[in-house]
N, C-alpha and C positions, 0 to 999 in steps of 0.2 A: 631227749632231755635238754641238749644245748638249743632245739627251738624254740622249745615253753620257756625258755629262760629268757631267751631274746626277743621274745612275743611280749612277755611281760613288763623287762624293762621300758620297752618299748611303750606300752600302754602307760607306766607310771609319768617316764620321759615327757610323753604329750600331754598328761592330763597335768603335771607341774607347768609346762608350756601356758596351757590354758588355765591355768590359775594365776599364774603373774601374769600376762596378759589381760587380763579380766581385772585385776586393781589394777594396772596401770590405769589404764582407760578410765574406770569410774574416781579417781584422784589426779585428774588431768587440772592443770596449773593453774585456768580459766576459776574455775572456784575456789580461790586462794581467799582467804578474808582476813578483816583488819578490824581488833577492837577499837572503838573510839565513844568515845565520852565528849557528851555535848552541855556547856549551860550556859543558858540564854532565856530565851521570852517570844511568845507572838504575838505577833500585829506588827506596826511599823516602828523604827529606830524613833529612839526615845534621846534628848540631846545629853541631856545627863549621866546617861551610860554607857558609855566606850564598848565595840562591837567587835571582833575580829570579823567578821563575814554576815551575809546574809544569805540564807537555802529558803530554797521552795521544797517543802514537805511533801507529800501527795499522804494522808490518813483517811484512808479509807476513801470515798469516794472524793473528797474533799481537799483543793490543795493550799496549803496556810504558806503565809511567810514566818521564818523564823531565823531571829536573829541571836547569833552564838556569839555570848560573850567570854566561851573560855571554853578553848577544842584541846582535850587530848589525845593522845597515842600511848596506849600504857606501857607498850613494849614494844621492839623493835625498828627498825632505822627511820621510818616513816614517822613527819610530822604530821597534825591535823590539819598544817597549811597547806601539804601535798596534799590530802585526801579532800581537802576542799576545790584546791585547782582542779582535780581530775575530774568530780563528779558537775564541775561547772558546764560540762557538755551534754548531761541531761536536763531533760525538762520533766519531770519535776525534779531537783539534785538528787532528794533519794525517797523511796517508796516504803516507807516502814511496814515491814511484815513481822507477825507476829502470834501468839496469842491474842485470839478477839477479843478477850478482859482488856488487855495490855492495850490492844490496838484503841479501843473503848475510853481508854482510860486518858488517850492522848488526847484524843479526838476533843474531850470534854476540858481541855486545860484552858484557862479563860487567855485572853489577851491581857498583854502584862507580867504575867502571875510567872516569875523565875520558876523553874522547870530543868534536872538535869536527865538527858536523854542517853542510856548506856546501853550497845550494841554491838552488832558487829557491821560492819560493812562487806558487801561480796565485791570484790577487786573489778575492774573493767562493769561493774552496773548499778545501778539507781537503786539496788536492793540493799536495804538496811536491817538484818535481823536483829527487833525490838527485845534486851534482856531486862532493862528497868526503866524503870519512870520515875519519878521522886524529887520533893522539893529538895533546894541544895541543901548542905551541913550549913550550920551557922560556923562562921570563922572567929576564934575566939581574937 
């Protein structure tokens, strides 16, 4: 009786082992992400309109320039000025991935035409998951 018992624990002991084990690893730190909110416009800086940054997009096979006139961070410590310095070491800065509507819908925004871009960012790469597209709010 005292072996079935300690056979058992034993069985439960390692299968809880290999169950945290198992989320560790697939919630490993590398895929940490950061929402950010983007508006701006594409094509080239326009002199009229004051810019914080310029990114190179990659939409689909296509890579645009695009110039952010207003980055945020909705939450926590990180500004969109960090998140802009970091991804300045890829080429293209970020890769929107998304829904192919979504993805579609970028792709087709004209040069000029104010646009705000709301996402996430994946920490340490050029991946950007696309949540909205949308012209900006009017500001009363």
């Amino acid at each position: 009786m005292i072996v079935v018992r300690s056979v058992h624990r034993r069985a439960v002991v390692t299968l809880l082992m290999v169950l945290v084990t198992a989320t560790t690893v697939h919630a490993r730190p590398g895929m940490r992400t950061v929402r950010l909110r983007m508006e701006g416009y594409f094509g080239p800086p326009v002199a009229e309109q004051p810019t914080e940054t310029n990114l190179v997009l990659r939409i689909g096979a296509d890579d645009r320039v695009f110039q952010v006139t207003k980055g945020r961070v909705p939450s926590g410590r990180l500004m969109a000025a960090d998140v802009f310095a970091q991804v300045r070491v890829h080429k293209p800065n970020f890769t929107l991935r998304g829904p192919k509507a979504l993805v579609d819908k970028a792709s087709d925004v004209t040069d000029g035409a104010l646009v705000v871009i709301d996402g996430q960012w994946i920490v340490n790469s050029p991946d950007f998951l696309l949540a909205a597209l949308a012209p900006p709010r009017a500001r009363p």
